[in-house]
ZATOR-106788 format. One line per 4 residues: number of its first residue (from 1); their letters; for each residue x, y, z of C-alpha. Coordinates in pm, 1 decimal. Layout:
<sites>
NUM) A) X,Y,Z | ...
</sites>
This chain:
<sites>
1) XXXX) 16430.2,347.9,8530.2 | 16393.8,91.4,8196.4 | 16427.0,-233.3,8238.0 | 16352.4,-529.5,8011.1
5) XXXX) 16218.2,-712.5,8323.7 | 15960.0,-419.4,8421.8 | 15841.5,-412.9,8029.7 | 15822.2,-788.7,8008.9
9) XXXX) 15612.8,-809.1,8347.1 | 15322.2,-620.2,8188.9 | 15151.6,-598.9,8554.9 | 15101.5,-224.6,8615.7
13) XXXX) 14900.0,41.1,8777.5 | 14908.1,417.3,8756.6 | 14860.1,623.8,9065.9 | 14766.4,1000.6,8975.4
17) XXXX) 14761.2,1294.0,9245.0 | 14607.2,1608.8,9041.5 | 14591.7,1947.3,9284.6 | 14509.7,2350.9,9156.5
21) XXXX) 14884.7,2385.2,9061.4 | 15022.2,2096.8,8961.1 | 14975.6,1712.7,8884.2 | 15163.0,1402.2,8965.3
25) XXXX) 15196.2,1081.2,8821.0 | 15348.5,725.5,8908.5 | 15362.3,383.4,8712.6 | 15409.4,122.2,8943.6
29) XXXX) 15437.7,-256.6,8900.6 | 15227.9,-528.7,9122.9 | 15556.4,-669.6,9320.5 | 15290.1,-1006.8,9385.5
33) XXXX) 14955.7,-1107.6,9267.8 | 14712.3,-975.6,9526.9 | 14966.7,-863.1,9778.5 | 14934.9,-526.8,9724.9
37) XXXX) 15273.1,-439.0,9686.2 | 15399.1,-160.1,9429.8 | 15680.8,-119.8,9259.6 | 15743.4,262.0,9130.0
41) XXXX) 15925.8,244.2,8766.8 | 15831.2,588.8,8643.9 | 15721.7,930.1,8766.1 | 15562.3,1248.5,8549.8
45) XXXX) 15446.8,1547.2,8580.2 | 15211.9,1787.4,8441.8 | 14956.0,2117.8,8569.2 | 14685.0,2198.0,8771.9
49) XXXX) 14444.3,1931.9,8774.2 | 14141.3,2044.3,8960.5 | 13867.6,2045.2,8725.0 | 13661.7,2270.7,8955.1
53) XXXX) 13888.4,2534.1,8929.4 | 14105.4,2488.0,8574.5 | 13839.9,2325.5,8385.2 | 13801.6,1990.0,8259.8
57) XXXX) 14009.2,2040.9,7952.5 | 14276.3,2184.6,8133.2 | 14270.1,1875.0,8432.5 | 14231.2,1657.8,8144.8
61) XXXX) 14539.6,1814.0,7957.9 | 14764.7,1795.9,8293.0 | 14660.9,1414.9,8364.8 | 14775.7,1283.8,8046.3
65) XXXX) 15095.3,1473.3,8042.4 | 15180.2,1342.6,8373.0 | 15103.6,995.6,8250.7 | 15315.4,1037.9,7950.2
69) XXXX) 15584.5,1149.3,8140.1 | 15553.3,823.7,8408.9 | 15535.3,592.4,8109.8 | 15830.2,781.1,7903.2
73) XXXX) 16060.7,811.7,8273.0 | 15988.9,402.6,8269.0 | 16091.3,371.8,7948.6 | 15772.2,234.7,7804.1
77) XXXX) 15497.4,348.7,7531.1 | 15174.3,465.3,7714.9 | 14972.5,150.3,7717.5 | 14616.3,69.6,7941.9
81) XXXX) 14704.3,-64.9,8275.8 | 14541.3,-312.9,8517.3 | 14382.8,-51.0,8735.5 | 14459.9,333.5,8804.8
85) XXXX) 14359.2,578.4,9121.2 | 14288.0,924.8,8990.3 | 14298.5,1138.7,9329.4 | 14240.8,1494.2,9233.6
89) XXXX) 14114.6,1795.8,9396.1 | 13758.3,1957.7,9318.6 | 13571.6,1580.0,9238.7 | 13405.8,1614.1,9562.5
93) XXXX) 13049.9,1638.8,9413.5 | 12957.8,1357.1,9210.5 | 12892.7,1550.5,8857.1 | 13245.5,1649.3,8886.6
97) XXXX) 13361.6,1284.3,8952.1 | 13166.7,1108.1,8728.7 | 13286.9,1393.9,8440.2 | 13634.3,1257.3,8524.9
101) XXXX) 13557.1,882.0,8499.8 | 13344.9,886.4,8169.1 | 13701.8,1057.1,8017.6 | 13911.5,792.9,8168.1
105) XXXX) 13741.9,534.5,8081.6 | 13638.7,663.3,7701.2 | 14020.4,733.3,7724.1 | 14147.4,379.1,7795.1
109) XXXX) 14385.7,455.5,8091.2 | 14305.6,88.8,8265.0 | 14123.9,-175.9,8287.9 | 13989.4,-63.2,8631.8
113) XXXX) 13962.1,270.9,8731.8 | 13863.5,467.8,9043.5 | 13827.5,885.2,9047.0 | 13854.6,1008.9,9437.2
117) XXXX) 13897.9,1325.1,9584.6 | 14297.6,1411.7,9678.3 | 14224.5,1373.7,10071.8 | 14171.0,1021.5,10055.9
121) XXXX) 14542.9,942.8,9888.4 | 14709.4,971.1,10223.6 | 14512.1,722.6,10390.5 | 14660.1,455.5,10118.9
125) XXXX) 15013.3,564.4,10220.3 | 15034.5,247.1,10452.9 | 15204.2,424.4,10770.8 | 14908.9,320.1,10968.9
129) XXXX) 14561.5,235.9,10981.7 | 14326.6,418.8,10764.3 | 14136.5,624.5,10996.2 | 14180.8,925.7,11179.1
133) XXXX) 14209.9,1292.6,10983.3 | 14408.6,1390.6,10698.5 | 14520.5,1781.1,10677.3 | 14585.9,1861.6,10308.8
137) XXXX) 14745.0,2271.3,10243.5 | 14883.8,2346.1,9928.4 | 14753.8,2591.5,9650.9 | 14396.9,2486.6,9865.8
141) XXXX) 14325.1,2371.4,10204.4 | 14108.2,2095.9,10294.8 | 14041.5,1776.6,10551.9 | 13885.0,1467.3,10539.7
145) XXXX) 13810.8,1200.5,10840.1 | 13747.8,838.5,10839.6 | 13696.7,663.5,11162.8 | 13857.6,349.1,11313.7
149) XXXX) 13727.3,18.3,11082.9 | 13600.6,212.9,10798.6 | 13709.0,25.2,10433.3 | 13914.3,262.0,10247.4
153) XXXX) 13748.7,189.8,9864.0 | 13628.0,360.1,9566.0 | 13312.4,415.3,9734.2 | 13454.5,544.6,10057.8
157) XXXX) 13246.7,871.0,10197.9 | 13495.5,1007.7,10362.9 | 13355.9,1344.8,10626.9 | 13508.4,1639.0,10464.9
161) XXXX) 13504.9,2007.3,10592.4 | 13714.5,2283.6,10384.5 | 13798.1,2278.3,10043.3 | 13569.1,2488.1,9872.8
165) XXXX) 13795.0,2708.9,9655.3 | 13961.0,3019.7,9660.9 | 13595.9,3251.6,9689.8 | 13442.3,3036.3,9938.0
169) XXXX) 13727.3,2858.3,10126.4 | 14061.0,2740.4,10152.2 | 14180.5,2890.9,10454.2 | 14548.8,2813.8,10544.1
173) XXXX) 14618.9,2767.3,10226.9 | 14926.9,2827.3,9985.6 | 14659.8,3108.4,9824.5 | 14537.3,3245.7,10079.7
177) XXXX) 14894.3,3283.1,10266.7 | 15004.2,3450.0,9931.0 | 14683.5,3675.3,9922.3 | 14736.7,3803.9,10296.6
181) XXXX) 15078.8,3885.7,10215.6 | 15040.6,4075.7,9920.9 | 14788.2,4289.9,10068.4 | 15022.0,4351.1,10397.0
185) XXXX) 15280.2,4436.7,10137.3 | 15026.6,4721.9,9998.1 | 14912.5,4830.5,10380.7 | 15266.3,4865.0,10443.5
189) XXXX) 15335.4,5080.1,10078.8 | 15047.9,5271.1,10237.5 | 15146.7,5344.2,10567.8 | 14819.2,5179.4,10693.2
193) XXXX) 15018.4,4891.4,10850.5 | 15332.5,4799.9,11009.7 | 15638.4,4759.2,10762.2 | 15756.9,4418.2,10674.8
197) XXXX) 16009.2,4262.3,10449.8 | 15750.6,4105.8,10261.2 | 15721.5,4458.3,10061.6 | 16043.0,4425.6,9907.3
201) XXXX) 16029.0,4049.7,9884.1 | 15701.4,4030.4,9691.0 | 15855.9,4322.3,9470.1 | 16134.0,4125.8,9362.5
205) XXXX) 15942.5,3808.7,9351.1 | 15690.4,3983.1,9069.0 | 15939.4,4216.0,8918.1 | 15786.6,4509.5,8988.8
209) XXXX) 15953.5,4846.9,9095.9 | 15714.1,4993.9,9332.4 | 15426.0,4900.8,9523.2 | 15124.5,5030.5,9251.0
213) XXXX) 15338.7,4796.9,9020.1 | 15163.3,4479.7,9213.2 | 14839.9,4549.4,9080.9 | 14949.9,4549.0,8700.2
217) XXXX) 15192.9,4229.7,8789.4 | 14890.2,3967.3,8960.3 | 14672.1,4064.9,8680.6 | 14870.0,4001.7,8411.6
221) XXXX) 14830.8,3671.5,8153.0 | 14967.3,3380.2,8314.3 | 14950.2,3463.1,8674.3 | 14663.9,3272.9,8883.5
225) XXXX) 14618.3,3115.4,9164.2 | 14962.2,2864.7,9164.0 | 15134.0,3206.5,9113.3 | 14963.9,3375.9,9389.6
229) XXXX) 15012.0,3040.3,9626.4 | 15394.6,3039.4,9522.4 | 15415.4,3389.0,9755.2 | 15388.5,3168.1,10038.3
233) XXXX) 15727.7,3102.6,10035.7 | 15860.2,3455.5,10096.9 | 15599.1,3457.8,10409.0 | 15786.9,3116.5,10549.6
237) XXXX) 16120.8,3297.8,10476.2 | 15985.5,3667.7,10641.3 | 15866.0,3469.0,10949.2 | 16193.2,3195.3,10994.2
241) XXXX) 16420.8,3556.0,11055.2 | 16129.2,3710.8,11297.0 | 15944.6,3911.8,11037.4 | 15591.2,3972.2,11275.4
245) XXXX) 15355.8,4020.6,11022.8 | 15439.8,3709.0,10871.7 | 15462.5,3511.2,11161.0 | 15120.9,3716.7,11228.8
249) XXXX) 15015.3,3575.9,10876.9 | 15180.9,3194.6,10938.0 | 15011.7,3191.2,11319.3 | 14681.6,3291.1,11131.5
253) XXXX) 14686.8,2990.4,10858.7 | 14792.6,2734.9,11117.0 | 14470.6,2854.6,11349.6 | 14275.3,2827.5,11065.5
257) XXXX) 14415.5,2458.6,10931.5 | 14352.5,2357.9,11259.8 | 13991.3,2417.5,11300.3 | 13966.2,2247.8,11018.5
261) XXXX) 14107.7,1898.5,11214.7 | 13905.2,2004.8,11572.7 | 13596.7,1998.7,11332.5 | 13612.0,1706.2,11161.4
265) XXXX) 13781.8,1486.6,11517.3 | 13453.6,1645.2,11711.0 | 13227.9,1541.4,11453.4 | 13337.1,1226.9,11411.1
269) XXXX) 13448.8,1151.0,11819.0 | 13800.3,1095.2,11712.7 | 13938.2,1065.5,12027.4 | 14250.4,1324.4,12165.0
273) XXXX) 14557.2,1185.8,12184.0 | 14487.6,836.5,11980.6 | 14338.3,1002.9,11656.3 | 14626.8,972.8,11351.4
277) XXXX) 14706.4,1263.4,11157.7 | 14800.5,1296.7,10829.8 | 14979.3,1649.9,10687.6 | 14998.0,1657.6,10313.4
281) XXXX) 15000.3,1900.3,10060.6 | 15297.0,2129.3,9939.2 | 15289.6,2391.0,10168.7 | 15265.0,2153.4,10470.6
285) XXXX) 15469.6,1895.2,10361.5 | 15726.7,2146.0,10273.9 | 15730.1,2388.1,10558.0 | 15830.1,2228.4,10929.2
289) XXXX) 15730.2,2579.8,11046.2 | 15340.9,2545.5,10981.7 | 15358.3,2169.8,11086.3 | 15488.5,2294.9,11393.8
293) XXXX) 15181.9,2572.5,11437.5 | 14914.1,2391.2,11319.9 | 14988.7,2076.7,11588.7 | 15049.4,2372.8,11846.1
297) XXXX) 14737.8,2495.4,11800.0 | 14541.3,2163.7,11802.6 | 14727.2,2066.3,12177.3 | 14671.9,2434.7,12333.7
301) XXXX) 14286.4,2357.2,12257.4 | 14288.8,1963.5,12402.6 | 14274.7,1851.2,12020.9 | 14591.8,1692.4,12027.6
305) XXXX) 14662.4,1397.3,11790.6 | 14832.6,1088.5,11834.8 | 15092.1,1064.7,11582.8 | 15173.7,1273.9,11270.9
309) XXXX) 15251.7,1159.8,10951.4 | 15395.3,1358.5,10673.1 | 15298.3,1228.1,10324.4 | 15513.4,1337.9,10073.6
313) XXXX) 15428.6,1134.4,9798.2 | 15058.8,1092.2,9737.9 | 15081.2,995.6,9433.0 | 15254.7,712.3,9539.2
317) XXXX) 14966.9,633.9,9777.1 | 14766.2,676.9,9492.7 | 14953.3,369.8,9299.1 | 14916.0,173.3,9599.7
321) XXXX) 14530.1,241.7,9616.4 | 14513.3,109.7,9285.1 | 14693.4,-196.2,9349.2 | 14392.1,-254.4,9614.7
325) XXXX) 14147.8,-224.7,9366.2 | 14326.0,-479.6,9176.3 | 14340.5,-698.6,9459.9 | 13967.3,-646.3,9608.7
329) XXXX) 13852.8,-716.2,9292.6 | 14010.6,-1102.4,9279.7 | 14142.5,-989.6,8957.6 | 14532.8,-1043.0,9040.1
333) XXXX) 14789.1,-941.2,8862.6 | 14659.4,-923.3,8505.8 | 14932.6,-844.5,8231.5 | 14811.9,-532.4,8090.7
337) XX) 14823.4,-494.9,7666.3 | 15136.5,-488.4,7504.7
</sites>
């Protein structure tokens, strides 16, 4: 993606979307002082970036990677840019967030920066208002709400509900999908449940010869939550050829993802029908299947919304938050250091 003219324009912002499994990065350039507009010129990658859950070193270690790899895919030397949107899970409380910012800042990533929690990167995606609910399901689950006229900023308070980790939360999620399955795998080994193809799928999936070999494999070095999440994908596969206790499982998560949306639009009298929703994450973005169930579920109990978005690319919504920043802030399109 070099060119001489993107190096030469010097007007950039980096747009960071940091989850429990993996992180994302994209360098964009301001397309127009203070329109907003962003330009992507370079995307990395690094790994998980919640510092609830993988530490602050670890989040810290996965961020700059990512950036590296944005700034190397442009063809450009890392160098501080005019603003940057660091949306990562597990900065909900503010200890966490501020932890994040003091780093940034100390570590020079722009000249502006704003640390927010993941579920507010999909209401920058610019495919409508933002307002309404956004679903987020990947290694974790959670949803935030903003009604109609709110500001989408830095300082945004967005209602949350979900989203407190793998011991306390996260239902619907990548994790707990993975969890359920593994342990209908075992109930099936036992003969305490109903047999399922998930058995031999999560064998081969772990490498292990028998059932009692799951035990040794999930505890091993190196296998975690991401790991544990990445079973999901056999239960998508079990249920799209009619394996029930998947579907059971699938039908379970989507009930659960749900009430996470009829929570939040009560709360917050989002309106049925009229209320946007956003689906983002990995697992939803990636699976039509649990799209399908979780809006199923939301209509069967009058929570219907009144449009669905998939957002794919948060990180890219993250770039384009940052370009706000940089235009809210009258500062235009500053060059950044060379």
């Amino acid at each position: 993606m070099a060119t001489a003219e993107a190096e030469n324009s010097g007007r950039f912002v980096l747009g960071i979307d940091g989850g429990g499994s993996k992180c994302a990065a994209v360098l964009g350039r301001l397309t127009a002082a203070g329109d907003g507009g962003v330009q992507i010129v370079g995307r990395g990658r690094g790994g998980p970036a919640n510092p609830r859950v993988a530490g602050h070193g670890v989040a810290r270690g996965s961020i700059t990677a990512a950036i590296e790899g944005a700034f190397a895919d442009a063809g450009l030397g890392p160098r501080p840019v005019a603003a940057a949107c660091l949306g990562l899970a597990g900065v909900g409380l503010p200890e966490d967030r501020d932890a994040v910012l003091a780093w940034a800042t100390q570590a020079g990533l722009a000249h502006q920066t704003v640390v927010v929690p993941d579920g507010l990167l999909p209401f920058a995606d610019g495919a409508a208002e933002p307002w309404g609910v956004v679903l987020i399901a990947g290694t974790g689950s959670l949803a935030l709400a903003l009604r109609r006229g709110e500001t989408l900023s830095a300082t945004t308070a967005a209602d949350r509900c979900g989203g407190w980790g793998p011991l306390l939360g996260d239902e619907g999620s990548g994790h707990t999908i993975g969890l359920a399955a593994l342990k209908a795998a075992m109930r099936a080994a036992d003969g305490r449940g109903p047999d399922t193809i998930l058995h031999a799928a999560l064998l081969k999936r772990f490498g292990a010869a028998r059932a009692a070999d799951l035990v040794g494999c999930i505890h091993a070095p190196g296998v975690g939550r991401r790991e544990i999440a990445d079973a999901a994908r056999e239960v998508l596969a079990a249920a799209d050829v009619g394996d029930a206790v998947a579907a059971a499982i699938l039908t379970g998560a989507a009930a659960d993802l749900a009430a996470h949306v009829r929570t939040l639009a009560d709360r917050n009298s989002l309106t049925a029908g009229v209320y946007p929703l956003r689906l983002t994450g990995g697992l939803l973005a990636g699976s039509a299947t649990l799209r399908r169930l979780v809006v199923e579920s939301l209509v069967a109990t009058g929570h219907e919304p009144g449009g669905v978005t998939v957002v794919s690319d948060p990180a890219a919504a993250a770039a384009r938050f940052a370009a706000s920043v940089v235009r809210d802030s009258g500062a235009g399109c500053q060059p950044a250091p060379t």
